[in-house]
C-alpha positions as CSV (number, residue, x, y, z in Angstrom):
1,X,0.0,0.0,0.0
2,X,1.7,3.5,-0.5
3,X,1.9,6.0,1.9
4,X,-0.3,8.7,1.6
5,X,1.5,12.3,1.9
6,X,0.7,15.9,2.6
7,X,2.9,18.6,1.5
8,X,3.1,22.3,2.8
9,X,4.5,24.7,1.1
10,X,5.9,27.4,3.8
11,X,7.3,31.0,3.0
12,X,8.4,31.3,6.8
13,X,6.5,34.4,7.3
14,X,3.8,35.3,9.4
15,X,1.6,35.2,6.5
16,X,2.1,31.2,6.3
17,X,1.1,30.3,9.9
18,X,-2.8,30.0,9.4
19,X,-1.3,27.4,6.3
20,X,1.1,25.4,8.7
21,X,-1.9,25.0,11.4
22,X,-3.8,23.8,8.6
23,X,-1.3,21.7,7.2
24,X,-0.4,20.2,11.1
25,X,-4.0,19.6,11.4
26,X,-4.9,18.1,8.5
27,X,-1.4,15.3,8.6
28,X,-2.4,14.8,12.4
29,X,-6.2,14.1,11.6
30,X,-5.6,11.7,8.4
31,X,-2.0,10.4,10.0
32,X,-0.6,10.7,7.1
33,X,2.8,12.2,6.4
34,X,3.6,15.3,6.2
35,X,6.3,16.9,4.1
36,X,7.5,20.8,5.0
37,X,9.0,22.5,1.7
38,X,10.7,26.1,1.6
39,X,11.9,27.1,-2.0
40,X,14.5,29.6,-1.6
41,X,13.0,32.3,-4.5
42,X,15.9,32.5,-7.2
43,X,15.2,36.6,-8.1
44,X,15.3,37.9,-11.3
45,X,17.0,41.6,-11.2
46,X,13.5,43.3,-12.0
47,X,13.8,46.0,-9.0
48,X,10.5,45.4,-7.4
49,X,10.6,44.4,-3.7
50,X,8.5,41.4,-2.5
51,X,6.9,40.1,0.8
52,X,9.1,37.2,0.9
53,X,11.8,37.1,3.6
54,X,15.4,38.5,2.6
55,X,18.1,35.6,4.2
56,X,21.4,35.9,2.8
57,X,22.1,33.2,4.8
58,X,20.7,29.6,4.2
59,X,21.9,27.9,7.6
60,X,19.5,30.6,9.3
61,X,16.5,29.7,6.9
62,X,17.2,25.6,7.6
63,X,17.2,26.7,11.3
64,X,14.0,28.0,10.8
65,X,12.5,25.3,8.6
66,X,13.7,22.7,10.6
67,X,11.8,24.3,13.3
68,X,8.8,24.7,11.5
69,X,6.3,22.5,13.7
70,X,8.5,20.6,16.1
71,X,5.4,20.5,18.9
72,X,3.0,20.1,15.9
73,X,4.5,17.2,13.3
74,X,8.2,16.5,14.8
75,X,8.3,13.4,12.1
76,X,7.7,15.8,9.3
77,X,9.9,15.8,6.2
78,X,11.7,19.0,6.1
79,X,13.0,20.4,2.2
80,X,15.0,23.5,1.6
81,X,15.4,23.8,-2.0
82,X,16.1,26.8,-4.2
83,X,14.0,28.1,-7.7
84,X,10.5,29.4,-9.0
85,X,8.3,28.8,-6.0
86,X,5.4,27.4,-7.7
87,X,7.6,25.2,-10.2
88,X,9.5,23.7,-7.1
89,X,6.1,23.3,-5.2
90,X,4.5,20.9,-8.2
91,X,7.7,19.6,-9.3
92,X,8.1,18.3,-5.5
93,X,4.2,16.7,-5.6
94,X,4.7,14.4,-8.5
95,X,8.2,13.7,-7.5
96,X,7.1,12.8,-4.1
97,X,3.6,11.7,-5.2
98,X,1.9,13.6,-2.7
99,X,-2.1,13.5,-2.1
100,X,-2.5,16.7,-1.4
101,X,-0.8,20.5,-1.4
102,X,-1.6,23.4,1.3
103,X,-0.5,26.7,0.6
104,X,-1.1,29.9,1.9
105,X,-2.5,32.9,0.2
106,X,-1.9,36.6,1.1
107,X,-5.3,37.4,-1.2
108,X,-3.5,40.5,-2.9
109,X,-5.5,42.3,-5.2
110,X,-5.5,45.0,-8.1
111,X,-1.8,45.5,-9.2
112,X,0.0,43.9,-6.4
113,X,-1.9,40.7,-7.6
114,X,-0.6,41.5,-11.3
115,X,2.3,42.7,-10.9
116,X,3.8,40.0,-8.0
117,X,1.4,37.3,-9.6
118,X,0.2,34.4,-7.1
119,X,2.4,31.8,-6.1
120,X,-1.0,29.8,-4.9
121,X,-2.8,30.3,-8.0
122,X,0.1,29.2,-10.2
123,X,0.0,25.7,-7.8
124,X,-3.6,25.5,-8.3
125,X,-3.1,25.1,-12.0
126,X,-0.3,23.0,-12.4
127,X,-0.8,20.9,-9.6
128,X,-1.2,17.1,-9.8
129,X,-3.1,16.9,-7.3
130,X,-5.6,18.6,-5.0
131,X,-4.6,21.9,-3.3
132,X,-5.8,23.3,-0.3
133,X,-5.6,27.0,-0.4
134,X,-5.5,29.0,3.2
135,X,-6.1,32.7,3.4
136,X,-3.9,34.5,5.7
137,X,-5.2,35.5,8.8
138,X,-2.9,38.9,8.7
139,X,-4.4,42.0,7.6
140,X,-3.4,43.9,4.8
């Protein structure tokens, strides 16, 4: 029988926590496994500023990752990998064959929506699989 998976797809921001409780929830309910991915965005020099965190230092964003839901899913599967964010998220589902994806959602709108495009919506279409989309509980 194969082993049915869960994968989050975590920015490490505030904006991802209603996601990760989602995500926590969801693995712990179904015991399934869960799989914890950050993509390290690779930036194109376009001189627009984004939401996402700026590391210059990947041992500090594994530190992070790695403690990503230690109370919540301490057997998770924990990936730090680098690249376009939704390309990495659906290249990891069919590699890893997961069941599901969660991702979080910011739910920009007008140009910021445009202009910075959505990293969730891009998952939704490409995904193998089904997607569970969480809106951030942060105010814009």
């Amino acid at each position: 029988m194969f082993e049915q998976k869960v994968l989050l797809a975590s920015d490490l921001t505030e904006t991802s926590r209603a996601a990760e409780s989602a995500a926590f929830a969801l693995a712990k309910r179904l015991n399934v496994k869960l799989i914890i991915l950050h993509v390290i965005l690779e930036r194109a020099s376009f001189g627009m500023a984004t939401t996402l965190p700026e590391f210059d230092d990947p041992d500090e964003l594994n530190r992070q990752l790695q403690a990503l839901g230690q109370t919540e899913a301490p057997d998770a599967e924990r990936m730090l990998l680098s690249g376009s964010p939704a390309e990495t998220i659906v290249n990891v589902a069919k590699t890893e064959a997961v069941d599901i994806i969660v991702v979080g959602t910011e739910g920009r709108k007008g140009i910021a929506r445009a202009v910075l495009g959505s990293i969730a919506e891009a998952v939704v279409r490409e995904a193998p699989c089904p997607v569970m989309v969480v809106r951030s509980d942060i105010a814009d």
